[in-house]
C-alpha positions in Angstrom: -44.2 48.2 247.2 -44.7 48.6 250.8 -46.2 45.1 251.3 -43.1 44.1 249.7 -40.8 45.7 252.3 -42.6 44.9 255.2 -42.4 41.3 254.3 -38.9 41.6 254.0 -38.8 43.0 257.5 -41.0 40.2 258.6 -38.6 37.6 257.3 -35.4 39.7 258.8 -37.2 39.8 262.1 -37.3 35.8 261.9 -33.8 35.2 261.1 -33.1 37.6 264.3 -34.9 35.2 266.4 -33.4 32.2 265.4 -29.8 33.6 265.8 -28.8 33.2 269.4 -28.3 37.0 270.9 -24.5 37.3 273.0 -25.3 37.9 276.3 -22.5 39.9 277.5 -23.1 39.7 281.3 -25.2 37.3 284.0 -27.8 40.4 283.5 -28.2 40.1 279.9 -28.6 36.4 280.2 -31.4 36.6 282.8 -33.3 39.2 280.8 -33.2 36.7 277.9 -34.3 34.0 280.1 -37.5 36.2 280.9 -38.4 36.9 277.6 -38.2 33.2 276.5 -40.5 33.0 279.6 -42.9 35.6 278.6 -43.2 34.8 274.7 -44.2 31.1 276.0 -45.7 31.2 279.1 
């Protein structure tokens, strides 16, 4: 059961990253420009 649930959050997780995330000021968009940055460096 557990393995179960934590590949459902696995496969959530996914769809969160490939959904683009509002950035609702310049600050928000420059902290998501970092963290592209530092997940492929």
């Amino acid at each position: 059961m557990s393995k179960k649930k934590e590949d459902v959050k696995a496969e959530d997780g996914d769809k969160e990253v490939e959904k683009p995330i509002v950035a609702k000021s310049l600050a928000d968009i420059q902290r998501l420009k970092l963290m592209k940055l530092m997940k492929n460096p």
